[in-house]
N, CA, C and O atoms as a printed pandas DataFrame, in Angstrom:
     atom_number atom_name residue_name chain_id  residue_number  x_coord  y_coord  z_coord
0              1         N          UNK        A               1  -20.117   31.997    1.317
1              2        CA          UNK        A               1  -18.741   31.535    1.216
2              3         C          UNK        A               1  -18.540   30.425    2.238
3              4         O          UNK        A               1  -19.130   30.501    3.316
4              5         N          UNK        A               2  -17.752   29.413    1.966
5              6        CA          UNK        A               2  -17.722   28.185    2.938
6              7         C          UNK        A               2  -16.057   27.944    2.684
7              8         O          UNK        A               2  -15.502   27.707    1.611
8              9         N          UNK        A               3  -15.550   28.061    3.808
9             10        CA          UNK        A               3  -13.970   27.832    4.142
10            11         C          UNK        A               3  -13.942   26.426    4.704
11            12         O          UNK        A               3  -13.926   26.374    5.934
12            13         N          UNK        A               4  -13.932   25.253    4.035
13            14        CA          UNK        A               4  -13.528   23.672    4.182
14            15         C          UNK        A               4  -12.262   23.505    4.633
15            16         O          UNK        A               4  -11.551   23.395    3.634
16            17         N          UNK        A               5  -11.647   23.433    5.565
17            18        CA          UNK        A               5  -10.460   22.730    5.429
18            19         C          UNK        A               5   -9.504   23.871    4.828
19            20         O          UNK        A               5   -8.476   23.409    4.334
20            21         N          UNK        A               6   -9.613   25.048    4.779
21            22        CA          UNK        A               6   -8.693   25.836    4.136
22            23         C          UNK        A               6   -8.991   25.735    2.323
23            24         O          UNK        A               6   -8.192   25.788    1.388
24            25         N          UNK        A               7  -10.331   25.589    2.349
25            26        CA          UNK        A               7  -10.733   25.471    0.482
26            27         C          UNK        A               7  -11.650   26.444    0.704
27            28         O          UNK        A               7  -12.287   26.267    1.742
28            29         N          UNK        A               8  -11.981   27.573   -0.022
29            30        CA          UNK        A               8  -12.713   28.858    0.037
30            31         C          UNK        A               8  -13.586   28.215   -1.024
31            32         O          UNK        A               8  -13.076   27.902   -2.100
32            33         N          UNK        A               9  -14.822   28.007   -0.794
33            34        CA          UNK        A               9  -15.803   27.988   -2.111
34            35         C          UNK        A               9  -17.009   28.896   -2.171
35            36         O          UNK        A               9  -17.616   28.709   -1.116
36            37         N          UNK        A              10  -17.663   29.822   -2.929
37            38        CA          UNK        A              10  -18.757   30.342   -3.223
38            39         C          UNK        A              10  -19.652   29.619   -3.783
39            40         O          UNK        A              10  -19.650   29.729   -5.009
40            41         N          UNK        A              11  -20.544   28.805   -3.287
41            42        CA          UNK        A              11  -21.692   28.008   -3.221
42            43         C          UNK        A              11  -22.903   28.619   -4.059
43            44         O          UNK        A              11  -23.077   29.784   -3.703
44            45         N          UNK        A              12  -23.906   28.178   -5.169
45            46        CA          UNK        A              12  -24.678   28.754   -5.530
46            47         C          UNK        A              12  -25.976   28.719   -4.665
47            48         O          UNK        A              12  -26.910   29.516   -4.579
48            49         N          UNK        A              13  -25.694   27.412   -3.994
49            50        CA          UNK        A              13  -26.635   26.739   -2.940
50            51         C          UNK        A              13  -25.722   25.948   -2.026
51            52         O          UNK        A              13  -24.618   25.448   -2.247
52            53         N          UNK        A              14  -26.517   25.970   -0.886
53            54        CA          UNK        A              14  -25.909   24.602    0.159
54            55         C          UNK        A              14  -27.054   24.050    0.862
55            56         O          UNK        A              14  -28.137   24.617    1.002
56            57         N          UNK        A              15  -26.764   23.023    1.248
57            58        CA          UNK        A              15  -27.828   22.084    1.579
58            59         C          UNK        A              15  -27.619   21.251    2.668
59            60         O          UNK        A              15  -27.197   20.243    2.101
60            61         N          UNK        A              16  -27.631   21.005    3.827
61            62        CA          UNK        A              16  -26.945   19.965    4.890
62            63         C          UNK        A              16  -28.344   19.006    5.191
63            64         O          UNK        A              16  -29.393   19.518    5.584
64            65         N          UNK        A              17  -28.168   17.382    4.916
65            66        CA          UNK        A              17  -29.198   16.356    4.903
66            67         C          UNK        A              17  -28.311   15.598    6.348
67            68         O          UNK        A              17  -27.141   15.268    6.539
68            69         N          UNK        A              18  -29.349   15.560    7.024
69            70        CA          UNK        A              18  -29.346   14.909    8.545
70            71         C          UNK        A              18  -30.178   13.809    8.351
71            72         O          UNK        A              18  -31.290   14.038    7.873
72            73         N          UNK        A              19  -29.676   11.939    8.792
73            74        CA          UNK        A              19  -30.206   11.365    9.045
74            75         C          UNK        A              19  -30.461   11.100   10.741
75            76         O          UNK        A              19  -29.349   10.796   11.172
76            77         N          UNK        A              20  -31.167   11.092   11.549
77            78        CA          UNK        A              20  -31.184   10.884   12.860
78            79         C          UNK        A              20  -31.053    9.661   12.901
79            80         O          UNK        A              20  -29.925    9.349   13.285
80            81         N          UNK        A              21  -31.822    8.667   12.637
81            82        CA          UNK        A              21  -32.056    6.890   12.776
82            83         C          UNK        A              21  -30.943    6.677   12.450
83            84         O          UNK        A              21  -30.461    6.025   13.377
84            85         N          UNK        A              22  -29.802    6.898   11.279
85            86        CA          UNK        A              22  -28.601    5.931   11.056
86            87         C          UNK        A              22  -27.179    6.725   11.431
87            88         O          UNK        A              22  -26.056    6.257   11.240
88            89         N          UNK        A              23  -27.491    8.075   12.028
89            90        CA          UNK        A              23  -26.378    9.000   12.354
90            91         C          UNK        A              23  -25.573    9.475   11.414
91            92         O          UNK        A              23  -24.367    9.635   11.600
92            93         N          UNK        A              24  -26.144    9.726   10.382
93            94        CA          UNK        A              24  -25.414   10.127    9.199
94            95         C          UNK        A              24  -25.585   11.682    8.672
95            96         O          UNK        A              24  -26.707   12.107    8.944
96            97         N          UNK        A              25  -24.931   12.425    8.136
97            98        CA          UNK        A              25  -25.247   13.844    7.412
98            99         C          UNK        A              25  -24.247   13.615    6.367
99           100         O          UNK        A              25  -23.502   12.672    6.098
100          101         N          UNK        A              26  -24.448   14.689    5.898
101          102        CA          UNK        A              26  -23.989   14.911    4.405
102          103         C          UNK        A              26  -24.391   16.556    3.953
103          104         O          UNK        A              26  -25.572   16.870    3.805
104          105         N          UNK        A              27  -23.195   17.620    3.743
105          106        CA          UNK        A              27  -23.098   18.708    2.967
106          107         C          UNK        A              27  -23.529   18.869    1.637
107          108         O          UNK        A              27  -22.930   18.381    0.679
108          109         N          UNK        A              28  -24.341   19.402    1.573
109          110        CA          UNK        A              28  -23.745   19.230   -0.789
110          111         C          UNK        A              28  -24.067   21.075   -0.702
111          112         O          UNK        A              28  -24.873   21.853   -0.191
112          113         N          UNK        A              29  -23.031   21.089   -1.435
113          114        CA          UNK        A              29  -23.231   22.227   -2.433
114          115         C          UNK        A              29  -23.401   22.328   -4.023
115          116         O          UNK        A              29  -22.964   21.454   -4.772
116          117         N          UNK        A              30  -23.943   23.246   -4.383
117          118        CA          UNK        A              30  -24.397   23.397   -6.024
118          119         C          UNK        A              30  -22.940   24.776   -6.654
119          120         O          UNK        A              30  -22.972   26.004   -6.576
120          121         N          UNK        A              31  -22.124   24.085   -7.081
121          122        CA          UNK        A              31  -20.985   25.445   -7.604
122          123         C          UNK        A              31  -20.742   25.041   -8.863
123          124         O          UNK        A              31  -20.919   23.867   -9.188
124          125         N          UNK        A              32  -20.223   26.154   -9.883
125          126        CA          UNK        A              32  -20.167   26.216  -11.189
126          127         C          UNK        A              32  -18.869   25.717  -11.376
127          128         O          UNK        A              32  -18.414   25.827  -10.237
128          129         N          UNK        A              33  -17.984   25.246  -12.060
129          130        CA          UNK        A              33  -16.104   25.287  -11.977
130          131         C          UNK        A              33  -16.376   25.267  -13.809
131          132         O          UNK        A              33  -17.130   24.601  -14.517
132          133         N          UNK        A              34  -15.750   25.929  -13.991
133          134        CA          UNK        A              34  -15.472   26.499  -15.097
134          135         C          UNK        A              34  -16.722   26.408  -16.332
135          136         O          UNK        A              34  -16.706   26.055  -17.512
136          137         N          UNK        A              35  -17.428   26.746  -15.718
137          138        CA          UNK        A              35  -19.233   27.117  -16.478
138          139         C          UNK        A              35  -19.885   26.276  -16.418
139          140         O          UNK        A              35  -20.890   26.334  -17.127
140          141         N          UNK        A              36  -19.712   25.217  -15.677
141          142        CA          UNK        A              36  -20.347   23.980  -15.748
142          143         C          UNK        A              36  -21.128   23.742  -14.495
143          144         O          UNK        A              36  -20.506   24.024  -13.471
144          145         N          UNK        A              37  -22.098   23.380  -14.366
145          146        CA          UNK        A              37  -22.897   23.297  -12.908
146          147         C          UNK        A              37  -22.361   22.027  -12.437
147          148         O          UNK        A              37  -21.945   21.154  -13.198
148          149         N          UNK        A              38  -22.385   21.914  -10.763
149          150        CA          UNK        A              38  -21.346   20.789  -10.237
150          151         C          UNK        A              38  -22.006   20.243   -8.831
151          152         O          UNK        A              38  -22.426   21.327   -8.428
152          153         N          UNK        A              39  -22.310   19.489   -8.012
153          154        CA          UNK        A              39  -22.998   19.164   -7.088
154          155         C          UNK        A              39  -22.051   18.914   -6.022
155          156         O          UNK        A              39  -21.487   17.931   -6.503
156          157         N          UNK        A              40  -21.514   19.105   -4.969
157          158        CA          UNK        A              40  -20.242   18.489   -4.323
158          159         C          UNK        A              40  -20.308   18.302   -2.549
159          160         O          UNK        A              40  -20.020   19.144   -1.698
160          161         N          UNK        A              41  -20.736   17.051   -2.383
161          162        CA          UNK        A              41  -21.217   16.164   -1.139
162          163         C          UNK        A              41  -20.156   15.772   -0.243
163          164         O          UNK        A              41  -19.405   14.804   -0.364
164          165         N          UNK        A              42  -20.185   16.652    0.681
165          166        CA          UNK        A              42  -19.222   15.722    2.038
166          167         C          UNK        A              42  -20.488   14.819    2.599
167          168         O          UNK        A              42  -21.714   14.875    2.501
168          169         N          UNK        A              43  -19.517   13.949    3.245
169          170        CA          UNK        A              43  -20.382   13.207    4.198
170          171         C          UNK        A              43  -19.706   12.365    4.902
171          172         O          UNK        A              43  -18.540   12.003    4.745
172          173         N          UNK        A              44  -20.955   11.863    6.190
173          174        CA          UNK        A              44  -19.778   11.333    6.867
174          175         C          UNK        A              44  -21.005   11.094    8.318
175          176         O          UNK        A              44  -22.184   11.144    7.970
176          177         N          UNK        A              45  -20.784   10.892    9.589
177          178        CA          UNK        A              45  -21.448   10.177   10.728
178          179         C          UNK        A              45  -21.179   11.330   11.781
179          180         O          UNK        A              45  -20.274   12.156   11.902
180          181         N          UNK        A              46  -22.386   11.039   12.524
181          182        CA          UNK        A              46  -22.512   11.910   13.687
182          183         C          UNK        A              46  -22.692   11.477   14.874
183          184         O          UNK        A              46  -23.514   10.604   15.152
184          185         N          UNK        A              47  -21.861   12.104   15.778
185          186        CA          UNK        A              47  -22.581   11.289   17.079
186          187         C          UNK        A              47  -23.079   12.430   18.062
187          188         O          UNK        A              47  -22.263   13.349   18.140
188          189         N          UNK        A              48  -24.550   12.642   19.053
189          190        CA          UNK        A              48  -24.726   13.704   19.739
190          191         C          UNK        A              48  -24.077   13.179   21.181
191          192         O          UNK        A              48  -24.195   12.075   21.713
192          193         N          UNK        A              49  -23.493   14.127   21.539
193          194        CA          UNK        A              49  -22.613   14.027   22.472
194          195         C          UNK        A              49  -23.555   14.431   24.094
195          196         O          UNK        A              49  -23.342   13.962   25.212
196          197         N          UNK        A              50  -24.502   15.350   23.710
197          198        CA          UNK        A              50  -25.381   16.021   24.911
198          199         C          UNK        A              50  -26.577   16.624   24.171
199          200         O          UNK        A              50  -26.669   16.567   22.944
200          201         N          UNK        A              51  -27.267   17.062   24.767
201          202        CA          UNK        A              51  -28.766   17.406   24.705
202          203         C          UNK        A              51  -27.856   18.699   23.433
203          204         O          UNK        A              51  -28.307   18.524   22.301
204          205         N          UNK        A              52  -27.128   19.456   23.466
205          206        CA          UNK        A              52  -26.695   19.996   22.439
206          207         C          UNK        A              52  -25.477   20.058   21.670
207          208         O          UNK        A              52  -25.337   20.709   20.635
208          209         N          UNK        A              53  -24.561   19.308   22.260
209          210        CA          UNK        A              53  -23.102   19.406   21.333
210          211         C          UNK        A              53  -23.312   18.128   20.279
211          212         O          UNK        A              53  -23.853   17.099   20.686
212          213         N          UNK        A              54  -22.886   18.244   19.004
213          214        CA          UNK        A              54  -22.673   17.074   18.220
214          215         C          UNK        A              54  -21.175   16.925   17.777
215          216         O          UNK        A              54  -20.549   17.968   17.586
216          217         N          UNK        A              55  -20.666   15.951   17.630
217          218        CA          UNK        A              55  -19.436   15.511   17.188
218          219         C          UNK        A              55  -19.524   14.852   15.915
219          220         O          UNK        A              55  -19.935   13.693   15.858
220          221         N          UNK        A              56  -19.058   15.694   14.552
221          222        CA          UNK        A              56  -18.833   14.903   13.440
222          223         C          UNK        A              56  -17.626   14.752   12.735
223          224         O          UNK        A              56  -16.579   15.369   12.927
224          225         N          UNK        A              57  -17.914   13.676   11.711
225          226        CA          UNK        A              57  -16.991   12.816   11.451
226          227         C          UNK        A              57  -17.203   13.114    9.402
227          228         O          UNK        A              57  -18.128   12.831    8.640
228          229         N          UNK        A              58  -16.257   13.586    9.244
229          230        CA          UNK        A              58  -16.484   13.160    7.339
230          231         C          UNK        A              58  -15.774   12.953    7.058
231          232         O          UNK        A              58  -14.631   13.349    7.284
232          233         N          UNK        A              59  -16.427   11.812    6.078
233          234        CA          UNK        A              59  -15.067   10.822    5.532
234          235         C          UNK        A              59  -14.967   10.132    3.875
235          236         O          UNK        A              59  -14.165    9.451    3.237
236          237         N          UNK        A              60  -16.514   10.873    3.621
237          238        CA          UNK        A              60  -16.738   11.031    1.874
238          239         C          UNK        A              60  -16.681   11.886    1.093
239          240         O          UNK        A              60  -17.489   12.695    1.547
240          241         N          UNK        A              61  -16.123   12.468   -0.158
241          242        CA          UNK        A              61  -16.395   13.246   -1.048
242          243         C          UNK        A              61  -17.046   12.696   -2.221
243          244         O          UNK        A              61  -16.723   11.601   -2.681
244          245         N          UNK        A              62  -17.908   13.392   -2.692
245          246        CA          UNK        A              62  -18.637   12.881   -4.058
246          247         C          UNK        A              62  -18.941   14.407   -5.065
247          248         O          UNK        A              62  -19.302   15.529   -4.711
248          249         N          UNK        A              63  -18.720   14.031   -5.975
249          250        CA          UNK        A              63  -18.801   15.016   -7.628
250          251         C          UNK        A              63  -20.166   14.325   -8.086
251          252         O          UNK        A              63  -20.286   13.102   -8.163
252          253         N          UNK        A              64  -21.367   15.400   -8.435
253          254        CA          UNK        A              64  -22.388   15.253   -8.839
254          255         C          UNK        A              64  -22.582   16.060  -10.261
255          256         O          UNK        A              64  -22.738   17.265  -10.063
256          257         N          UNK        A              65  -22.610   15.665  -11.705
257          258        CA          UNK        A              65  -22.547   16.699  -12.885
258          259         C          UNK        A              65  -24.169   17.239  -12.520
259          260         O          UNK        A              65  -25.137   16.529  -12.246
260          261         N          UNK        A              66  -24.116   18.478  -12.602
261          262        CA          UNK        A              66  -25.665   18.433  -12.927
262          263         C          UNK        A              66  -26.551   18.510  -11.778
263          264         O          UNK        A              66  -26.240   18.774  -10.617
264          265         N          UNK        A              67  -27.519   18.285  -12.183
265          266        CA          UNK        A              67  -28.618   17.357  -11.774
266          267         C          UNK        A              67  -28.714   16.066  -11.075
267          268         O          UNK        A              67  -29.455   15.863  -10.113
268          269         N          UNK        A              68  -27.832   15.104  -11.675
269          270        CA          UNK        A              68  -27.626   13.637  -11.801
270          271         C          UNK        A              68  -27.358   13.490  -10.042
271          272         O          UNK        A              68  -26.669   14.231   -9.341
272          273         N          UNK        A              69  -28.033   12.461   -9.688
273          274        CA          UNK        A              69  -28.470   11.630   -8.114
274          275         C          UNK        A              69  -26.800   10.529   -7.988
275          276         O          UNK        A              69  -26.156   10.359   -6.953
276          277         N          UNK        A              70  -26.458    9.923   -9.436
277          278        CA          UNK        A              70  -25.159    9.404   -9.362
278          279         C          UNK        A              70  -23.704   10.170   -9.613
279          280         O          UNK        A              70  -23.670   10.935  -10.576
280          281         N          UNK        A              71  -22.570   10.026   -8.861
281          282        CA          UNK        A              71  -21.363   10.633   -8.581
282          283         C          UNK        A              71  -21.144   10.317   -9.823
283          284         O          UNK        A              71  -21.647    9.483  -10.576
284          285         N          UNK        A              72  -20.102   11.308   -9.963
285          286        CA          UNK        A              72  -19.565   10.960  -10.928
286          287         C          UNK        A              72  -18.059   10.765  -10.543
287          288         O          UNK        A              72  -17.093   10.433  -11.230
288          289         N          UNK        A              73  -18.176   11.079   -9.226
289          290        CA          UNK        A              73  -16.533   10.193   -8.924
290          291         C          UNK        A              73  -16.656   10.428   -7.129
291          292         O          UNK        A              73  -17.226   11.417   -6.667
292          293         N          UNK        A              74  -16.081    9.445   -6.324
293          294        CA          UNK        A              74  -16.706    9.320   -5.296
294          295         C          UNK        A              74  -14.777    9.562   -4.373
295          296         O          UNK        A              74  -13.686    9.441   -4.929
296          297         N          UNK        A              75  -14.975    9.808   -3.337
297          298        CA          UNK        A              75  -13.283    9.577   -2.563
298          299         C          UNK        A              75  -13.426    8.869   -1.461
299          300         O          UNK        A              75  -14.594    8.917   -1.074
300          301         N          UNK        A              76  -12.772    8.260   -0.820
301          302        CA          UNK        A              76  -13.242    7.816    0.556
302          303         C          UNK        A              76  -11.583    8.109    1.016
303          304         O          UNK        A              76  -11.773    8.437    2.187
304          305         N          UNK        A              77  -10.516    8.168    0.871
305          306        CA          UNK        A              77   -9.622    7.924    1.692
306          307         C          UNK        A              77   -8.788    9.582    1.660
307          308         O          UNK        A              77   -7.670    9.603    2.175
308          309         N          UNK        A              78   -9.175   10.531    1.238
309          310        CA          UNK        A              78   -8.713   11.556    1.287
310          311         C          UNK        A              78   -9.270   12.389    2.640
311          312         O          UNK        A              78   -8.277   12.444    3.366
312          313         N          UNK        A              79  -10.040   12.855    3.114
313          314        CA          UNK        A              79  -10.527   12.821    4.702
314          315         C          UNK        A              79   -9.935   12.403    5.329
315          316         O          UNK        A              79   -9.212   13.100    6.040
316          317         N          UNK        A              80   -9.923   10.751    5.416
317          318        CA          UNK        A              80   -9.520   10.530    6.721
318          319         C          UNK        A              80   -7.857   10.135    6.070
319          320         O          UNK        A              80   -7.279    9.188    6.603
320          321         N          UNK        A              81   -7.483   10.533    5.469
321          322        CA          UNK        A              81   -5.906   11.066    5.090
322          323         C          UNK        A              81   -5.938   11.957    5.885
323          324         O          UNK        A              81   -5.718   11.530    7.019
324          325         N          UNK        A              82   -6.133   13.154    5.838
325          326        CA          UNK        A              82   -5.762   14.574    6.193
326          327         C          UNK        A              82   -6.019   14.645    7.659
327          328         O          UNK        A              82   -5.302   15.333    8.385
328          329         N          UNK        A              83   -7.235   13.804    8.209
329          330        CA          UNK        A              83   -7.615   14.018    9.529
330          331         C          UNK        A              83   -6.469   12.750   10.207
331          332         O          UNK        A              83   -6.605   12.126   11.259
332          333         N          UNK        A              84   -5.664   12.682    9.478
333          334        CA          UNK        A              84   -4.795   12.008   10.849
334          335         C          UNK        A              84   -3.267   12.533   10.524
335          336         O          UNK        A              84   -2.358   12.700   11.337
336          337         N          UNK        A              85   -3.248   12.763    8.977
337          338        CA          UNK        A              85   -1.928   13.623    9.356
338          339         C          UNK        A              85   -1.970   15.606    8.893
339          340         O          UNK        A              85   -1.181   16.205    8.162
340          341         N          UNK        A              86   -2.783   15.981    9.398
341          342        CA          UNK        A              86   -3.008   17.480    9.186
342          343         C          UNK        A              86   -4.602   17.638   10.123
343          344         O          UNK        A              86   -5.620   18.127    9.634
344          345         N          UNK        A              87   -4.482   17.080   11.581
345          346        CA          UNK        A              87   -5.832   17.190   12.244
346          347         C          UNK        A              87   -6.373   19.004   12.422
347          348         O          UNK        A              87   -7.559   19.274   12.612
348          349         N          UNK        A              88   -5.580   19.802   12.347
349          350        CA          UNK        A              88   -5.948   20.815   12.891
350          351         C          UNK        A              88   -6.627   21.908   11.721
351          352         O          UNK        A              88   -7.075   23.006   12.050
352          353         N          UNK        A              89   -6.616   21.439   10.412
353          354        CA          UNK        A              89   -7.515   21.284    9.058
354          355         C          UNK        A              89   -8.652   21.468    9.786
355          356         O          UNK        A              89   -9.109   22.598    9.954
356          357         N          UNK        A              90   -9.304   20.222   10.363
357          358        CA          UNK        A              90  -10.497   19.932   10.738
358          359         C          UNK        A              90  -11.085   20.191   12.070
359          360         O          UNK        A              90  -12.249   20.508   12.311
360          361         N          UNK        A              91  -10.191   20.024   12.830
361          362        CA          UNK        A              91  -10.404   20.840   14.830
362          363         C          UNK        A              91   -9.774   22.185   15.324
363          364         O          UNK        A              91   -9.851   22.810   16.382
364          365         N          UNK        A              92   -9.144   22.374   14.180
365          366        CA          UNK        A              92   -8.629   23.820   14.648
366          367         C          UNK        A              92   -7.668   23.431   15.610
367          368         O          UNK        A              92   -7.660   22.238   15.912
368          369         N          UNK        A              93   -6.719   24.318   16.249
369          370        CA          UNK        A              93   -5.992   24.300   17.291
370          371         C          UNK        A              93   -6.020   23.570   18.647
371          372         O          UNK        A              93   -5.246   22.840   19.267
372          373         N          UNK        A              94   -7.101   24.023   18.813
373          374        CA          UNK        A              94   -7.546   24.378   20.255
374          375         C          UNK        A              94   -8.763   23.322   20.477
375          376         O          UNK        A              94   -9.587   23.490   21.376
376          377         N          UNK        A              95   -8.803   22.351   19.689
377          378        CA          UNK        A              95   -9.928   21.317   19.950
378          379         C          UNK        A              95   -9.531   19.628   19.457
379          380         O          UNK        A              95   -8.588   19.621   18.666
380          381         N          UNK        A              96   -9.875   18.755   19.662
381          382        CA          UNK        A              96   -9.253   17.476   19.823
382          383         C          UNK        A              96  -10.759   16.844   18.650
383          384         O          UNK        A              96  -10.513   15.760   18.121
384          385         N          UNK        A              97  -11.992   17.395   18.338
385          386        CA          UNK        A              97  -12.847   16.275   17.235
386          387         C          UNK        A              97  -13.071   18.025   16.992
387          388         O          UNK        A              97  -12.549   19.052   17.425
388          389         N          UNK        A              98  -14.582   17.530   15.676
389          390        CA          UNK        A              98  -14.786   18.513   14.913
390          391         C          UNK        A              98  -16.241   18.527   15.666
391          392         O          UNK        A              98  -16.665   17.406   15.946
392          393         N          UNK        A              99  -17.081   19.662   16.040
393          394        CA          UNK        A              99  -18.188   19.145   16.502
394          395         C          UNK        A              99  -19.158   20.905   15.964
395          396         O          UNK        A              99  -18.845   21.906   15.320
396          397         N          UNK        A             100  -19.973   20.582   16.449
397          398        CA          UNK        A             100  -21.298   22.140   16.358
398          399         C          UNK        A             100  -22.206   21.596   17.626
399          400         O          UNK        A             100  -22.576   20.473   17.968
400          401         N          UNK        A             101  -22.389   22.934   18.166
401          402        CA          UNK        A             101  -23.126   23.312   19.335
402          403         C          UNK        A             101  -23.957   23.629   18.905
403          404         O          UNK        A             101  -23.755   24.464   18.022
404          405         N          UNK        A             102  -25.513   23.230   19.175
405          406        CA          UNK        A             102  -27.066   24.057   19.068
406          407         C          UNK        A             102  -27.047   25.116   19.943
407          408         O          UNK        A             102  -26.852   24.900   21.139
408          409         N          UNK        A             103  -27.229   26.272   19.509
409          410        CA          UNK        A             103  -27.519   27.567   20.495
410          411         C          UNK        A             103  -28.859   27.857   20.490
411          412         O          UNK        A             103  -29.225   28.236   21.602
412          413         N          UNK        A             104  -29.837   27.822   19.572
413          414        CA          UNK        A             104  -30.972   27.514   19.355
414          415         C          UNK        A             104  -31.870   26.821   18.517
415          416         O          UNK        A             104  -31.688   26.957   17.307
416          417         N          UNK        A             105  -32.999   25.953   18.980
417          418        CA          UNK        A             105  -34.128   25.542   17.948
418          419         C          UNK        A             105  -35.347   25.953   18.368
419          420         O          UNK        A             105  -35.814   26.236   19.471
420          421         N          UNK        A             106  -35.879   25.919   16.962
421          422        CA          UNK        A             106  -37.218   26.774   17.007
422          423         C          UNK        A             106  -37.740   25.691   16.003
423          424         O          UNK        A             106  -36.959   24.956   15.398
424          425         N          UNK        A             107  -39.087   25.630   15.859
425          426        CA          UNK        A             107  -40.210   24.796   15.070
426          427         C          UNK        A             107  -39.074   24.484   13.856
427          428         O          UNK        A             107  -38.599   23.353   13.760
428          429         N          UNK        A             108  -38.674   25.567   12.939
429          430        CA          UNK        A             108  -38.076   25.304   11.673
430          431         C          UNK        A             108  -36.650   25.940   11.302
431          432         O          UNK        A             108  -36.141   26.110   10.194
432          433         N          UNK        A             109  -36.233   26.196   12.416
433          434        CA          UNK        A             109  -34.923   27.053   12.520
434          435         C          UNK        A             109  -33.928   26.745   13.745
435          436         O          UNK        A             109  -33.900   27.039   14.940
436          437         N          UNK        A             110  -33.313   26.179   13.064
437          438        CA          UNK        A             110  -32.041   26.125   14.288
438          439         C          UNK        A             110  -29.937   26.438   13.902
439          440         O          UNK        A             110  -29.138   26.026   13.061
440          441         N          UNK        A             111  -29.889   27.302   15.012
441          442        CA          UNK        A             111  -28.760   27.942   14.939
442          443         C          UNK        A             111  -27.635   27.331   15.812
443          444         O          UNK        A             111  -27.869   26.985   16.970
444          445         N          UNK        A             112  -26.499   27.212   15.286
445          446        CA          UNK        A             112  -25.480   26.545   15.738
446          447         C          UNK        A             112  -23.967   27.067   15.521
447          448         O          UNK        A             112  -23.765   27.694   14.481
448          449         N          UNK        A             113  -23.105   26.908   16.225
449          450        CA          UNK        A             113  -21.770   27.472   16.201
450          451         C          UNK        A             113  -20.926   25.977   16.086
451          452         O          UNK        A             113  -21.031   25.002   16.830
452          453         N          UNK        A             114  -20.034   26.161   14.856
453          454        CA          UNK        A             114  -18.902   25.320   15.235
454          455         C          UNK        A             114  -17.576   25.208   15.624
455          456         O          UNK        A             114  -16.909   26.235   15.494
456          457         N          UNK        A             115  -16.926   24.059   16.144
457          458        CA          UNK        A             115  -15.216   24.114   16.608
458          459         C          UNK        A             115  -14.541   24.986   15.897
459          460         O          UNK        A             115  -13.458   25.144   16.461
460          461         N          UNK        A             116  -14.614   25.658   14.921
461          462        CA          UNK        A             116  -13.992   26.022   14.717
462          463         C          UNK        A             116  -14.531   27.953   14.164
463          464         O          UNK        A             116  -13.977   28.642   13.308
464          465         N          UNK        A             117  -15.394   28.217   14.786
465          466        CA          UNK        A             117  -15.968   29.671   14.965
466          467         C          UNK        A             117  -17.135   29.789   13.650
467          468         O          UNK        A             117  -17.522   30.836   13.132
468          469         N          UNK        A             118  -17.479   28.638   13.360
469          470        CA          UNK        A             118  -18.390   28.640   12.297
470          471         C          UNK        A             118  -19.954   28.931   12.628
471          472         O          UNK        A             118  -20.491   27.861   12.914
472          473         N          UNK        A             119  -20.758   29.892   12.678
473          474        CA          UNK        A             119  -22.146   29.771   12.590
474          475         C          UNK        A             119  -23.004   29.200   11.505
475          476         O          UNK        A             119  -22.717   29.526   10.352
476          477         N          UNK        A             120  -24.104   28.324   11.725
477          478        CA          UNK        A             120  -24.646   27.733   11.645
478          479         C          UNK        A             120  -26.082   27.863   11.364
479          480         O          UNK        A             120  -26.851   27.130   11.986
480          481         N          UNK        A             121  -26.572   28.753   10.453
481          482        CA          UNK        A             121  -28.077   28.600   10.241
482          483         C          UNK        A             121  -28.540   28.222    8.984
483          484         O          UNK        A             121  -28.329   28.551    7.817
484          485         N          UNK        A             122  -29.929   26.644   10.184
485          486        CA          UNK        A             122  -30.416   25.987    9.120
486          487         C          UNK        A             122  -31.906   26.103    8.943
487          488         O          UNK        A             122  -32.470   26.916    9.676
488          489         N          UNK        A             123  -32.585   25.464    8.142
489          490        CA          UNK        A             123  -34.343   26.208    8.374
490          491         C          UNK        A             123  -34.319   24.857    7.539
491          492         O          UNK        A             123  -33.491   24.289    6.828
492          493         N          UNK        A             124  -35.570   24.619    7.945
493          494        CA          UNK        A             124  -35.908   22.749    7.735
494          495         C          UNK        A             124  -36.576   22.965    6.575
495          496         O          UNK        A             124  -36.959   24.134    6.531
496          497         N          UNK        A             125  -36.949   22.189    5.394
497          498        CA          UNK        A             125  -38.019   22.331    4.153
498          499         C          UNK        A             125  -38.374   20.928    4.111
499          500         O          UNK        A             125  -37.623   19.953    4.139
500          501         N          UNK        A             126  -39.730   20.982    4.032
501          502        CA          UNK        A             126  -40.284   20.166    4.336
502          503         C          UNK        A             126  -40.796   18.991    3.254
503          504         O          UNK        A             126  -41.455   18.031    3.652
């Protein structure tokens, strides 16, 4: 289950793609909406703040039918809509950016907590 922003979704899959070189990530999940298989990509820029806190930023949505590598409908201004007039959507109360802490890495596993009480486990595929 993944609570976005106050959007509850049951994910068939999730997937988080980290670029290091251009500071970029991107979410996708694989969910059905009304029997239909659906692909659905946040994304958006990262910056590491310390040897473990990261601070991110999303500011894309994209609809994937299928399979298919092309959107089938892309958003850019709904994000950073909400993150300037409804910030606490995205930082919670009690925090000023959106960020995740590394608590641990291991060869292919690393665990993380975010701003907003979210744990975090990812396992690399290679």
């Amino acid at each position: 289950v993944v609570d976005a922003a106050g959007v509850v979704v049951r994910p068939k899959a999730a997937v988080e793609l980290v670029d290091v070189r251009s500071g970029t990530i991107a979410n996708e999940m694989a969910v059905n909406i009304f029997g239909k298989s659906y692909a659905v990509r946040v994304a958006g820029v990262f910056d590491v703040v310390d040897g473990r806190k990261t601070e991110v930023v999303f500011d894309e949505v994209s609809l994937f039918e299928g399979n298919a590598r092309t959107p089938i409908y892309v958003n850019r201004w709904l994000l950073p809509t909400l993150r300037k007039y409804a910030p606490s959507l995205f930082h919670g109360p009690d925090s000023a950016s959106a960020w995740v802490e590394t608590t641990y890495v291991g060869p292919e596993t690393r665990i993380g907590r975010g701003n907003k009480g979210s744990i975090f486990l990812l396992h690399r595929l290679s």
